[in-house]
N, C-alpha and C positions, 0 to 999 in steps of 0.2 A: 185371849189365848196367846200361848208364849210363840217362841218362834222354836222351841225345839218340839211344839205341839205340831205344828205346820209340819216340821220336819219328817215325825213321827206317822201322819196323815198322807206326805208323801211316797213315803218307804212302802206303804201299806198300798197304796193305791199303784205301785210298780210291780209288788208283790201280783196282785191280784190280777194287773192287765198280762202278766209273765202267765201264770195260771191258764186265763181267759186264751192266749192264743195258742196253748199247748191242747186245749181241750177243744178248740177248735180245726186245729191241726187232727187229733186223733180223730173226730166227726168226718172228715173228712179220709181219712185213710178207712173206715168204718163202710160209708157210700163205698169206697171203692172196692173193699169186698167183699158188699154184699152183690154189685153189679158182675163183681168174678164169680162167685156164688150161684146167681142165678143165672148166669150165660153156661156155669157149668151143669147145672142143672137139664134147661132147655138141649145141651148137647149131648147129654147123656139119655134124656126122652129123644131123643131125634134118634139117635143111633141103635137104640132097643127095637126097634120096629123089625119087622119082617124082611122089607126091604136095603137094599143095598144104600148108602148114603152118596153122595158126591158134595164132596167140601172143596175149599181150599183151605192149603196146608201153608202156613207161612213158612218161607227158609229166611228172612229179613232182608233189611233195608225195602221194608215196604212192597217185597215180591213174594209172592205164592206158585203154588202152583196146585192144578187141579187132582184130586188124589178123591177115591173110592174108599170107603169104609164099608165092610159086612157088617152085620147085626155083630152086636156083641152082646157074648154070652158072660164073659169076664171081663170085670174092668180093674184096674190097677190103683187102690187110693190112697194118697199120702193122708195119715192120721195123726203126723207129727214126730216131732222126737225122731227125725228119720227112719221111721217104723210106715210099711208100706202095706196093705193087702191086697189081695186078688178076691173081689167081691163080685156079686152079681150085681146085674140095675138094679136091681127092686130095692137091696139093699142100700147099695150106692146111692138109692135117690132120696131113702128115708134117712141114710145120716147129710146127706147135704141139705135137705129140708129141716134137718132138726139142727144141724150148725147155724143156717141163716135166722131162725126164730131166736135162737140163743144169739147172734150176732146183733140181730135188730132189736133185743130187751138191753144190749148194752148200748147200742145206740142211743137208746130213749135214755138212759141211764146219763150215758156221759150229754147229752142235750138238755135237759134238766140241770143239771150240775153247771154246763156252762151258763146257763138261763140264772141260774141263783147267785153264781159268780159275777154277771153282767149286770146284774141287780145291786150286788154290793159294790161293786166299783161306781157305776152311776150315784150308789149313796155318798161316797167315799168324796167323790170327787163334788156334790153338791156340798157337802160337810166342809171341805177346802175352801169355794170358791166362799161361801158364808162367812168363813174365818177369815180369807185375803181382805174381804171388799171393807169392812169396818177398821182394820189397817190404814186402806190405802186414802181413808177421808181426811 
């Protein structure tokens, strides 16, 4: 193998680790909101109840304060596109149930991807080191 083969096998195998930590990067923004997802889920089941809630309400730098919530009857939901509704729970809880399913099919989606991506770079780079070592005797 020449040495613009090597070269050629390098490129490929930078290409693919660039790849590998962008889709690992989005897996990761991915967890994080599904865990915003489901904490807003749980807070909008808590707050549908009958009874009155007690939360704390952050104002930052890591201070709250303790604050009452009513039942709510209406809740406020960004759907994107700063396009906002005035929904009910029931409603409320069937589109953030049905975002996190669609959230977590792309999850698998982009984990898969990187899985196949991490496959061919491991090959990539088996393919290099085979090429180097018969050089270097």
């Amino acid at each position: 193998m020449s040495e613009e083969d090597v070269q050629k096998m390098l490129q490929q195998a930078q290409m693919l680790e660039g790849y590998y930590a962008e889709l690992v990067q989005r897996e990761e923004s991915m967890y994080g909101i599904i865990r915003d997802t489901a904490a807003a889920i749980e807070a909008v089941r808590a707050i549908s109840g009958e009874a009155e809630t007690e939360t704390l309400l952050p104002v930052g730098q890591g201070t709250f304060v303790k604050a009452k919530i009513s039942p709510a009857d209406k809740l406020v939901l960004n759907v994107g596109a700063g396009v906002v509704l005035e929904k009910d729970s029931a409603y409320t809880l069937n589109y953030l149930e049905a975002r996190l399913k669609e959230i977590d099919a792309g999850l698998r989606d982009v984990s898969a991807r990187r899985q196949q991506i991490g496959e061919q770079l491991e090959s990539t780079r088996q393919q290099m080191t085979r090429m180097i070592q018969p050089a270097q005797k």
